[in-house]
MARRODO-478851 format. One record per residue (C-alpha): y, x, z; residue number from 0; residue in three letters. Coordinates in steps of 0.05 Angstrom, whole numbers, plus 5000, padded with zeros to 4 digits. Each point is the difference from the previous one (the first is absolute). Layout:
N
REC     py     px     pz     n   res
REC      Y      X      Z   NUM   Ala
...
***
This chain:
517
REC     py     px     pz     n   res
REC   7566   2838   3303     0   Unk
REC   5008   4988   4927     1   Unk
REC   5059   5037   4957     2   Unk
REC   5045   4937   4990     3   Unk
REC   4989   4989   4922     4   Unk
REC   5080   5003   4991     5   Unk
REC   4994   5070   5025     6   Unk
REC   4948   5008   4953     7   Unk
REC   5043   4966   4947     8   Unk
REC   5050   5051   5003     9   Unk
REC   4960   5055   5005    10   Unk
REC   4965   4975   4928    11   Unk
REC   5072   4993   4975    12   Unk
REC   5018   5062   5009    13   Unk
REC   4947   5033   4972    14   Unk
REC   5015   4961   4940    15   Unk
REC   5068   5018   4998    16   Unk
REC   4974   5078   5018    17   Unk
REC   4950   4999   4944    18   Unk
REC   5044   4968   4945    19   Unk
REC   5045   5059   5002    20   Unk
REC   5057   4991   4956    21   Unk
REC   4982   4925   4970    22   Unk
REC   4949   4971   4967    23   Unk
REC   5052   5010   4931    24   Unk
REC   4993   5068   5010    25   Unk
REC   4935   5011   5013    26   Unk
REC   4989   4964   4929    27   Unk
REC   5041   5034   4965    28   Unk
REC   4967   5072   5026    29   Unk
REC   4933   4976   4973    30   Unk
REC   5025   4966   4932    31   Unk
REC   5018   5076   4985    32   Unk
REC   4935   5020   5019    33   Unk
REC   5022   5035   5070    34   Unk
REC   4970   5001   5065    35   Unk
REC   5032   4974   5063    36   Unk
REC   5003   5044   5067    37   Unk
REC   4950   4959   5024    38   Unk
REC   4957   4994   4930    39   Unk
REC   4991   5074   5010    40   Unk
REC   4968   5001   5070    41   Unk
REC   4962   4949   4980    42   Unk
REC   4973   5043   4943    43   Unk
REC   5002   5065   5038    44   Unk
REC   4960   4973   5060    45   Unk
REC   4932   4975   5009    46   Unk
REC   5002   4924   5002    47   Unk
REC   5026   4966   5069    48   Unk
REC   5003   5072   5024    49   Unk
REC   5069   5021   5012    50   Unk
REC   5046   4981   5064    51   Unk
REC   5073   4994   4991    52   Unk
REC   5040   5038   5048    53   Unk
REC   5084   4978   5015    54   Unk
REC   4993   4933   4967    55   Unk
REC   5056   4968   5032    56   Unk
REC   5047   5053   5000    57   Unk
REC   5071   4974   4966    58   Unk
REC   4964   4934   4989    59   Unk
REC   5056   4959   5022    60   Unk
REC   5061   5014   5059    61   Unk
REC   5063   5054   4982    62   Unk
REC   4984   5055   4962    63   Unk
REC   5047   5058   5000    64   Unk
REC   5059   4949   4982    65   Unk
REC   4967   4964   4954    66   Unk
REC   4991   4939   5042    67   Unk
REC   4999   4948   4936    68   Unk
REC   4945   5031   4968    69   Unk
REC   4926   5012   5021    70   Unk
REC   4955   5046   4982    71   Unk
REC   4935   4988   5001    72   Unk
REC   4947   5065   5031    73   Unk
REC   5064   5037   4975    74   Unk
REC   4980   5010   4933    75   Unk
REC   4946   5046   5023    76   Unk
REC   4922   4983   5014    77   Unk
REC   4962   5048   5040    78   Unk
REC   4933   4999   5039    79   Unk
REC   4933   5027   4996    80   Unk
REC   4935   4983   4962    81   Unk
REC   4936   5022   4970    82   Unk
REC   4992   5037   4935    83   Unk
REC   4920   5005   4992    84   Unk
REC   4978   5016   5068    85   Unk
REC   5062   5035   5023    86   Unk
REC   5059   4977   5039    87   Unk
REC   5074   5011   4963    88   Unk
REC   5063   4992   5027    89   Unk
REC   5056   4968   4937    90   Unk
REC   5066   4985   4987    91   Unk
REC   5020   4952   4940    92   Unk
REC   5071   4981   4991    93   Unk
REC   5022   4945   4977    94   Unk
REC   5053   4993   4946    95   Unk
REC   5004   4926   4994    96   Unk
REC   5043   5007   5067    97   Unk
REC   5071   5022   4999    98   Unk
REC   4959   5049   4944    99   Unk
REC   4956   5035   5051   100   Unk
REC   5062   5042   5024   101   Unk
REC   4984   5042   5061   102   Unk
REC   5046   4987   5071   103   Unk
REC   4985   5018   5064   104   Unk
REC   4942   4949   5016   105   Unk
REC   4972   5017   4935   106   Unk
REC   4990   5073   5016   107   Unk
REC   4973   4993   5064   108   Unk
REC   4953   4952   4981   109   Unk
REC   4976   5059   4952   110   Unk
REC   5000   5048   5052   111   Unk
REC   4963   4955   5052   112   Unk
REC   4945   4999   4955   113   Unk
REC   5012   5078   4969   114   Unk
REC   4988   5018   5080   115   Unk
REC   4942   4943   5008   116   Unk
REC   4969   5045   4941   117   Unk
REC   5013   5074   5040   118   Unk
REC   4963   4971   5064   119   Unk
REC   4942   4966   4970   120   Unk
REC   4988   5056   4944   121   Unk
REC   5013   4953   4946   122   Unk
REC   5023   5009   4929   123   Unk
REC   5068   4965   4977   124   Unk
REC   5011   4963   4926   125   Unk
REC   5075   4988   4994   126   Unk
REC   5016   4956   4941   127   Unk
REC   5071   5019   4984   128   Unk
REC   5039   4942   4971   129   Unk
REC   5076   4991   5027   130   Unk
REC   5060   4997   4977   131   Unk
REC   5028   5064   5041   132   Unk
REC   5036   4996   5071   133   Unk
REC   5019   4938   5024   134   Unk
REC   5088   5001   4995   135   Unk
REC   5016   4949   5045   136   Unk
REC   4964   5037   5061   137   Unk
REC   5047   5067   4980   138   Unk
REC   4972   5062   5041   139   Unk
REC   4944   4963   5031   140   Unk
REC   4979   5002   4931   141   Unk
REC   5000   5077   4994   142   Unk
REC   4977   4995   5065   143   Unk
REC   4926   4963   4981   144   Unk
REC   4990   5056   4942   145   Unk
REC   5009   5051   5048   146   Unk
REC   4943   4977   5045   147   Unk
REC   4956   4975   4953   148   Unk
REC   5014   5077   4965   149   Unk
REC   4984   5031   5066   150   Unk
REC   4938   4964   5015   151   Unk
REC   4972   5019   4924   152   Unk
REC   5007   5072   5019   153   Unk
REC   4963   4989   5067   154   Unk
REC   4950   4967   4963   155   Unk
REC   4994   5052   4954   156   Unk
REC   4933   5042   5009   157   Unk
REC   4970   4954   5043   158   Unk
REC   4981   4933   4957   159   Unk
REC   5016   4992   4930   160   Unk
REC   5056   4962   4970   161   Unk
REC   5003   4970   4936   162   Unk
REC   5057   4967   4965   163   Unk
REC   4994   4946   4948   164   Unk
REC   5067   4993   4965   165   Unk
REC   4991   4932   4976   166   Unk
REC   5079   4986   4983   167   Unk
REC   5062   5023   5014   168   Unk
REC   5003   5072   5036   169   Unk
REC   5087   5024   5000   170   Unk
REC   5038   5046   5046   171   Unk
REC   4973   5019   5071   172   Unk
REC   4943   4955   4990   173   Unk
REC   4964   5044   4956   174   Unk
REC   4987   5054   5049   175   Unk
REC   4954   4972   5047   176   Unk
REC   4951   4999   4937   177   Unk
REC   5018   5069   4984   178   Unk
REC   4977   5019   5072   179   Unk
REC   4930   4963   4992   180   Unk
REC   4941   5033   4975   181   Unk
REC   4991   4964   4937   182   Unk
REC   5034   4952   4956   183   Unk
REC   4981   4943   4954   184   Unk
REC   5047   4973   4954   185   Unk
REC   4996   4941   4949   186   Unk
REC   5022   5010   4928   187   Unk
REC   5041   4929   5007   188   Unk
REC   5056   4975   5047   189   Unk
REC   4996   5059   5039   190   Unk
REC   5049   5064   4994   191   Unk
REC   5026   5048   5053   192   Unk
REC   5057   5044   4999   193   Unk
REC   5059   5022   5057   194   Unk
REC   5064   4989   4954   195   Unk
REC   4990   4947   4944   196   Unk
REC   5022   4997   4923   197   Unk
REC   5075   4973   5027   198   Unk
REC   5010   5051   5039   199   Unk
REC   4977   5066   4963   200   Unk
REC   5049   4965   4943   201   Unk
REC   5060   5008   5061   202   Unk
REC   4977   5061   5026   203   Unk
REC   4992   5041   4930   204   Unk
REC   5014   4955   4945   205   Unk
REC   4929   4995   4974   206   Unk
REC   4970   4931   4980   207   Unk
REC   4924   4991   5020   208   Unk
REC   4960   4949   4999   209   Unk
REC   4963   4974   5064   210   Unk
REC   4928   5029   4960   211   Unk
REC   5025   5059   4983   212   Unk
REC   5011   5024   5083   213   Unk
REC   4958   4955   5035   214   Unk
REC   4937   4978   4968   215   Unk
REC   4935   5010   5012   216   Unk
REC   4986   5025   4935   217   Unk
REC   5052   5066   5024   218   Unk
REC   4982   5007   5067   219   Unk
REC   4931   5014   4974   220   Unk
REC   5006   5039   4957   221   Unk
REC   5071   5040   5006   222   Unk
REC   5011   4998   5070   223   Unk
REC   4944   5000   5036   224   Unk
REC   5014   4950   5049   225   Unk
REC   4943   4950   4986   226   Unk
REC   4929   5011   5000   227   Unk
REC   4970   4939   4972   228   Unk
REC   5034   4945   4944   229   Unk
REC   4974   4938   5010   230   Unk
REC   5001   4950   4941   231   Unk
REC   5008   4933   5054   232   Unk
REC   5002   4990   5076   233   Unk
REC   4922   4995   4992   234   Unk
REC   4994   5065   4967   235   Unk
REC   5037   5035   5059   236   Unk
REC   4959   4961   5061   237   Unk
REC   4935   5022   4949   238   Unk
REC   5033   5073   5004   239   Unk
REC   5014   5000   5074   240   Unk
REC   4925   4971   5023   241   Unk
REC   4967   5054   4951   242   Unk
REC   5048   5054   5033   243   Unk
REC   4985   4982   5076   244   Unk
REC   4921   5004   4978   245   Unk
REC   5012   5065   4995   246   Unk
REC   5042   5023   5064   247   Unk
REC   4986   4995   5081   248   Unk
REC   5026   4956   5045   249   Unk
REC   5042   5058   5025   250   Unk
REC   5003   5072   5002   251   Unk
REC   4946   5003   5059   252   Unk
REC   4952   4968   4962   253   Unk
REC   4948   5036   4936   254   Unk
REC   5020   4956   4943   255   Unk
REC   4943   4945   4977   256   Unk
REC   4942   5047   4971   257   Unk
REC   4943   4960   4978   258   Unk
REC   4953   5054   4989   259   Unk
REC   4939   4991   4959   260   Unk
REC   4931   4992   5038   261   Unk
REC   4972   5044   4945   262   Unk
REC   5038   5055   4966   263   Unk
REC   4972   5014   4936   264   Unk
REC   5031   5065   4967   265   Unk
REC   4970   4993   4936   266   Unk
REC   5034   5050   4937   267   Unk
REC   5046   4961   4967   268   Unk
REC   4995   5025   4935   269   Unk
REC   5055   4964   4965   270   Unk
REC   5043   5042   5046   271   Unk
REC   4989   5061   4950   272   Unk
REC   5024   4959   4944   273   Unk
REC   5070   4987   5019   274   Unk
REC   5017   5082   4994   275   Unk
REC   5036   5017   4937   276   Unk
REC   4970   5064   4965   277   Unk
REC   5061   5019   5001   278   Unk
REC   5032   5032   5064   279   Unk
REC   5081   4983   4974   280   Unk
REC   4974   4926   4989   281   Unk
REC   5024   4944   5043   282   Unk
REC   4946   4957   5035   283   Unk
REC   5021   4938   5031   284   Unk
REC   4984   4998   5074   285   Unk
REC   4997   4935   5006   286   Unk
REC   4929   5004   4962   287   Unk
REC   4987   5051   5056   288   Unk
REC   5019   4953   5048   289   Unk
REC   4959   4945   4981   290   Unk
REC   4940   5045   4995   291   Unk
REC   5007   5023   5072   292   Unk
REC   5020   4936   5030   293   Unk
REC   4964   4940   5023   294   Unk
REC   4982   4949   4935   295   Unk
REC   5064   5037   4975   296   Unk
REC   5047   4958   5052   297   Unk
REC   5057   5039   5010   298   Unk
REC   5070   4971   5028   299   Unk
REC   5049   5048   4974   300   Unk
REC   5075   5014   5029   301   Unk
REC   5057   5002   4966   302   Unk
REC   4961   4996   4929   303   Unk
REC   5062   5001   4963   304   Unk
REC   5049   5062   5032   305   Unk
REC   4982   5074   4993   306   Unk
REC   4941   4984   4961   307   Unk
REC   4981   5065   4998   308   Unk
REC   4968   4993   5073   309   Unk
REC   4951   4954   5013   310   Unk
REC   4998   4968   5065   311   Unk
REC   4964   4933   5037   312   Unk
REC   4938   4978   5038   313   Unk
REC   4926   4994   4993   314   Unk
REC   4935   4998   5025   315   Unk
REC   4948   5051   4987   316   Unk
REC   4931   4975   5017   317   Unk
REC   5041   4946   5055   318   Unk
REC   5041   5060   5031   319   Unk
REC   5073   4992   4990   320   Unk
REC   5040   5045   4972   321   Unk
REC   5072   5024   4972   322   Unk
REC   5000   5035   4931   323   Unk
REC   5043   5041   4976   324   Unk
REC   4986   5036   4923   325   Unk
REC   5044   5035   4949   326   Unk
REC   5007   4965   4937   327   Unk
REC   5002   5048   4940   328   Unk
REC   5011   4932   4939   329   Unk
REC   5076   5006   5040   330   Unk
REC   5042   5074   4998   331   Unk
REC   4930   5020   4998   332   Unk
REC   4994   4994   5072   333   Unk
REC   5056   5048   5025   334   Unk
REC   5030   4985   5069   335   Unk
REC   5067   4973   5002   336   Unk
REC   5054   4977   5045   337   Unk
REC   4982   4926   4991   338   Unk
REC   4924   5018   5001   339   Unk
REC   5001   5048   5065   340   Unk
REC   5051   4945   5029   341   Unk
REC   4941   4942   4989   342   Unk
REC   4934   5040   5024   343   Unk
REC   5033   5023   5062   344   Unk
REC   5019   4935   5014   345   Unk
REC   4939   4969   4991   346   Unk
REC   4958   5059   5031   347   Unk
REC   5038   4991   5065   348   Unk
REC   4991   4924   5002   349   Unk
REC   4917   5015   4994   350   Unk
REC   5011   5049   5052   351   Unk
REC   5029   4951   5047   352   Unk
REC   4951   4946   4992   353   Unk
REC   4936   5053   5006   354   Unk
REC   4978   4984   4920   355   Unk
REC   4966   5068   4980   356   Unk
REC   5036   5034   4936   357   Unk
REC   4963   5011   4938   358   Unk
REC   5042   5055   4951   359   Unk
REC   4988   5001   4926   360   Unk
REC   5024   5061   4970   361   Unk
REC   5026   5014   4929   362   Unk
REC   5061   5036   5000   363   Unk
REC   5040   5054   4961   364   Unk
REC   5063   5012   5053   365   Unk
REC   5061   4969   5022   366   Unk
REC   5033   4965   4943   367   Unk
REC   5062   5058   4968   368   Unk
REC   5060   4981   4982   369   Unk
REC   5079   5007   5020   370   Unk
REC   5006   4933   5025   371   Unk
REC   4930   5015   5041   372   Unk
REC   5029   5050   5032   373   Unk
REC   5071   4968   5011   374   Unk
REC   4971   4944   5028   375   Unk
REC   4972   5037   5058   376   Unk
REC   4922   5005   4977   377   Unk
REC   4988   5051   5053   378   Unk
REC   5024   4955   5053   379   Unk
REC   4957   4934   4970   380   Unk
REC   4934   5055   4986   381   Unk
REC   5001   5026   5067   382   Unk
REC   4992   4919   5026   383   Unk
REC   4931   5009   4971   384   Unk
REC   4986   5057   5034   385   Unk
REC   5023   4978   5062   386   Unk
REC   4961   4927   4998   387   Unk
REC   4937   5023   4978   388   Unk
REC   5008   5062   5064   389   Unk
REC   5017   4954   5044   390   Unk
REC   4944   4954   4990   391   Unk
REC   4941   4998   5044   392   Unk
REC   4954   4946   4968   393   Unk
REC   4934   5022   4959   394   Unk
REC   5033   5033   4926   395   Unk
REC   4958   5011   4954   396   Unk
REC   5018   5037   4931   397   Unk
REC   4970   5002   4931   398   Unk
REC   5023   5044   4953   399   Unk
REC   4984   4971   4930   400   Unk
REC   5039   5052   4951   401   Unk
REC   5061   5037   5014   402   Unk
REC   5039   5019   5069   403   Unk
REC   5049   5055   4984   404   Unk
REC   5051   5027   5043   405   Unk
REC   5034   4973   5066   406   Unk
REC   4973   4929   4971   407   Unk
REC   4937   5015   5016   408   Unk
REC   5015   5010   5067   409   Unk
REC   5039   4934   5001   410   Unk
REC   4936   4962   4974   411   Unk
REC   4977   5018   5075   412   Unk
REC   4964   5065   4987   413   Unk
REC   4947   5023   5056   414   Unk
REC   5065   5041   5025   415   Unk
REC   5041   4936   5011   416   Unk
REC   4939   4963   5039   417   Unk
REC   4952   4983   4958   418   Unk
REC   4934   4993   5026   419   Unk
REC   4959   4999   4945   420   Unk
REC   5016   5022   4927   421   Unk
REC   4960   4985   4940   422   Unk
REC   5013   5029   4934   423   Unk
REC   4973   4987   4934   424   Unk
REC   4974   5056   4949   425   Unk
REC   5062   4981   4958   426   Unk
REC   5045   5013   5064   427   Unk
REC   5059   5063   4989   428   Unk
REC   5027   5021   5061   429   Unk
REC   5054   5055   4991   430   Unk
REC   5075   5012   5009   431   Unk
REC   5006   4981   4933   432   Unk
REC   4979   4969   4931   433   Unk
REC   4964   5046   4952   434   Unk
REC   5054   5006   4955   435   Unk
REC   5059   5023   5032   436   Unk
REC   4957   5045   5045   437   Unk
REC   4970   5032   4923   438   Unk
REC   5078   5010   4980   439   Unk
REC   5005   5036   5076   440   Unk
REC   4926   5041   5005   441   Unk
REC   4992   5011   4934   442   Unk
REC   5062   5015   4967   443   Unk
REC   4986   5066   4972   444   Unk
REC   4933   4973   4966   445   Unk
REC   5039   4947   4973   446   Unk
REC   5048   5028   4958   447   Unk
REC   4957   5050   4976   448   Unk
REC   4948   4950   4967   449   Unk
REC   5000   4977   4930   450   Unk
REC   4990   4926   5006   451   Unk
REC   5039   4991   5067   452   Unk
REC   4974   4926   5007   453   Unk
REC   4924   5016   4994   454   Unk
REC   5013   5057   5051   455   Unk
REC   5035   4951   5050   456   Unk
REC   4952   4956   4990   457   Unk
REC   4946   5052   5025   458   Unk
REC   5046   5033   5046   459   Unk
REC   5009   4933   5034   460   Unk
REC   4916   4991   5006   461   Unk
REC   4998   5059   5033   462   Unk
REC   5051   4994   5051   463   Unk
REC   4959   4924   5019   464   Unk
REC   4941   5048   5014   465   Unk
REC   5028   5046   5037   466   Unk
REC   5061   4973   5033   467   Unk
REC   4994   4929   5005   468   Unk
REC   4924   4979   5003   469   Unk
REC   4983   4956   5059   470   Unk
REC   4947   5039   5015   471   Unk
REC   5042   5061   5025   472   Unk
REC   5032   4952   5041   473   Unk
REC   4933   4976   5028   474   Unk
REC   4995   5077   5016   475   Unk
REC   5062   5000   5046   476   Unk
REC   4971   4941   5034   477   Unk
REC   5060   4958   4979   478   Unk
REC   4954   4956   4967   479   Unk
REC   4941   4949   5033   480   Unk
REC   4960   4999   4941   481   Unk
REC   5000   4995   4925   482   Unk
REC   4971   4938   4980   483   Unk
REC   4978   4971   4931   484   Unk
REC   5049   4933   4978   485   Unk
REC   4937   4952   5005   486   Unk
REC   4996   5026   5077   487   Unk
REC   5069   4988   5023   488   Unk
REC   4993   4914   5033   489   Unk
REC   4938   5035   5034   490   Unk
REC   5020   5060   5032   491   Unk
REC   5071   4958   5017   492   Unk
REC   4959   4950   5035   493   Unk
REC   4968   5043   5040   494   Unk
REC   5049   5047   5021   495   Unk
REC   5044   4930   5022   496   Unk
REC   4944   4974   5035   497   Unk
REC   4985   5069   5046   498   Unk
REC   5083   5000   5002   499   Unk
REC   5011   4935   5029   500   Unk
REC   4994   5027   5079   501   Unk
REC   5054   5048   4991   502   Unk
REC   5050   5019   5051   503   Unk
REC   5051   5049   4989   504   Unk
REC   5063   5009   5054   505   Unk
REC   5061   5030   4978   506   Unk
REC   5049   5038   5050   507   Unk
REC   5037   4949   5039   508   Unk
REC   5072   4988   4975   509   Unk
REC   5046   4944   4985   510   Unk
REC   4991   4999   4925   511   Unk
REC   4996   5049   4949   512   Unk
REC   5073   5012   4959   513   Unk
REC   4965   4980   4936   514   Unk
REC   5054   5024   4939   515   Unk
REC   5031   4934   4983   516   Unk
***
């Protein structure tokens, strides 16, 4: 028998109603400003005709939490599931042009229907974040919808990535489930996140701020650390987010999406050399490095604009993924700080957890002195380093390019914290420390007896390179793979990532290591 076409009718009508959100006005007026709707986005995100919409209905029409007069259409939340490229991803877009995407009950479990549709099918989650904060009317139930859609983050934590796109407003509890995702994207425009606003820091302590000045991207980049990616538009951000899942598995059972190369050709690269500065107290930008060693120099880097003085983000190297993590000496010349040891262990635990083999690049003079350092509890922020690059079981591989000095060196996974192959260049120095304060130490006595103190440093400091520091004696010790000329290093890390890629390595069994937080 055929569906009676009234029941048809209505079905069409409320899809209508379902897909015009908050109003056709509204809609407009999001565009005219040159912003995506929650549906624009999915569209963009998704591979055309793709993606399934999942809760459709839900708070379409009927009471709502004593709000009979008003209706709320998908309750200002979109989720469902579509394909990015050849890969199924669940999503979650709310929707601000109704009742200003504010979260109630409904709206939270709609998010966590789909958060646990993404644990069972091994399926990675984009949340765009745009909502005005917890819906008042619906009081505790409210509180109640961040609280599950916080837990379910957590269990989805490890297991298939989440990535948050904070395409507007971000305030109070909201904020967190972001902060418990594995990566966020933020745009520069219309978008800020913060728990207490500008009004009420004034009430709290008296101090006027402007909205920018707490919760833009702009700071949350690069003071905070909160946001891995700014994103100049919507666009941007969905461009951001389908160049970052090219990069990770499905879920943490799953080898991430190598495309190694048929041939491998390991070829000198001799403008490798060229990028060495004569001089060992130099800087030399490891981005040039990085571009070297990388695939046509593609190289997605994390958190570009906080703790610049670790370099962090994905690549491919000859079609294998991989995580890179390098010192870089043009900022505190390198030195390991709070911010910087807070940011690699961060991001050396999220490779860990998605099975993307570690490449270290190592140029470093220590841990960064300093009172405030110190204060600020840089043993407790160094030691996450040592404990995320220990605990990690997938392929590392470690080049050291110039100098690794002290208990850095170990933290720029060392053969003793795991490594399983180490390369060093000719230029490498591997001691406790740097040649000049160990000359004032050693050589003390030969010091203050010469004429020209500078010209004897100068030699003092040679020698104790030779003797103390060379890469060669630690070749000797076996605490180095191989010494390998600058124009060899994409070759010989090919290879070793290529024999590397089997590797299994089983840990004792436990609930979770008590990683110094």
């Amino acid at each position: 028998m055929a569906v009676p076409k009234h029941v048809l009718d209505e079905l069409a009508a409320r899809r209508q109603a379902i897909a015009a959100g908050g109003g056709g006005k509204k809609i407009e007026d999001r565009r005219v400003k040159g912003l995506m709707t929650a549906r624009d986005r999915l569209d963009r995100l998704f591979r055309t005709g793709t993606f399934q919409e999942m809760g459709a209905h839900i708070g379409h029409a009927g009471r709502h939490f004593g709000t009979e007069s008003k209706v709320f259409p998908a309750d200002g939340v979109v989720v469902g599931t579509g394909y990015v490229g050849h890969r199924v991803v669940a999503a979650i877009s709310q929707d601000f042009t109704v009742s200003a995407g504010t979260l109630g009950k409904m709206h939270a479990q709609k998010m966590v229907d789909v958060m646990t549709y993404a644990l069972k099918a091994g399926v990675p989650v984009v949340a765009f974040k745009d909502s005005g904060g917890a819906r008042i009317q619906e009081g505790v139930d409210a509180l109640s919808g961040y609280g599950t859609v916080f837990y379910h983050n957590v269990l989805l934590s490890g297991v298939v990535p989440q990535i948050a796109v904070i395409a507007g407003p971000c305030a109070g509890g909201a904020s967190y489930s972001p902060a418990l995702m594995d990566f966020i994207i933020m745009t520069r425009t219309n978008a800020h996140m913060f728990i207490t606003g500008p009004q009420v820091i004034k009430a709290v302590t008296g101090r006027e701020v402007s909205m920018d000045e707490i919760g833009s991207a702009e700071v949350h980049a690069a003071v905070s650390g909160n946001v891995h990616f700014i994103a100049e538009d919507d666009e941007h951000a969905i461009d951001i987010a389908q160049k970052l899942l090219s990069f990770l598995p499905a879920n943490n059972t799953e080898d991430p999406p190598h495309r190694p190369w048929t041939n491998m050709p390991l070829d000198d690269d001799g403008a490798m050399a060229t990028l060495v500065p004569h001089d060992p107290g130099e800087p030399m930008d490891v981005h040039q490095i990085i571009a070297r060693l990388v695939d046509e120099g593609d190289f997605l880097e994390v958190q570009a604009d906080w703790a610049r003085n670790l370099v962090v983000g994905f690549a491919r190297i000859e079609g294998m993924v991989v995580g890179l993590v390098a010192n870089q000496s043009t900022e505190k010349a390198g030195a390991l700080d709070i911010d910087a040891s807070d940011k690699g262990a961060r991001f050396i635990r999220a490779c860990n957890v998605y099975n993307i083999p570690l490449v270290t690049l190592v140029d470093v003079p220590g841990f960064l002195p300093g009172v405030e350092q110190e204060r600020g509890g840089i043993i407790r922020h160094g030691a996450k380093m040592l404990f995320a690059y220990a605990s990690t079981t997938t392929p590392k591989i470690t080049v050291i390019l110039r100098r690794a000095y002290g208990g850095s060196y170990l933290a720029m996974c060392s053969q003793e914290m795991g490594a399983d192959v180490v390369y060093a260049w000719p230029t490498a120095e591997i001691a406790v420390m740097g040649a000049e304060g160990a000359v004032n130490i050693l050589y003390r006595k030969e010091l203050e007896a010469a004429e020209d103190r500078r010209a004897k440093a100068v030699e003092l400091a040679a020698q104790y390179r030779k003797e103390f520091a060379s890469p060669y004696l630690a070749a000797s010790r076996g605490y180095i793979t191989d010494i390998i000329e600058p124009a060899e290093t994409r070759g010989m890390v090919a290879l070793a990532l290529r024999k590397l890629l089997t590797k299994r390595e089983t840990r004792p069994p436990k609930k979770h290591g008590h990683i110094p937080l």
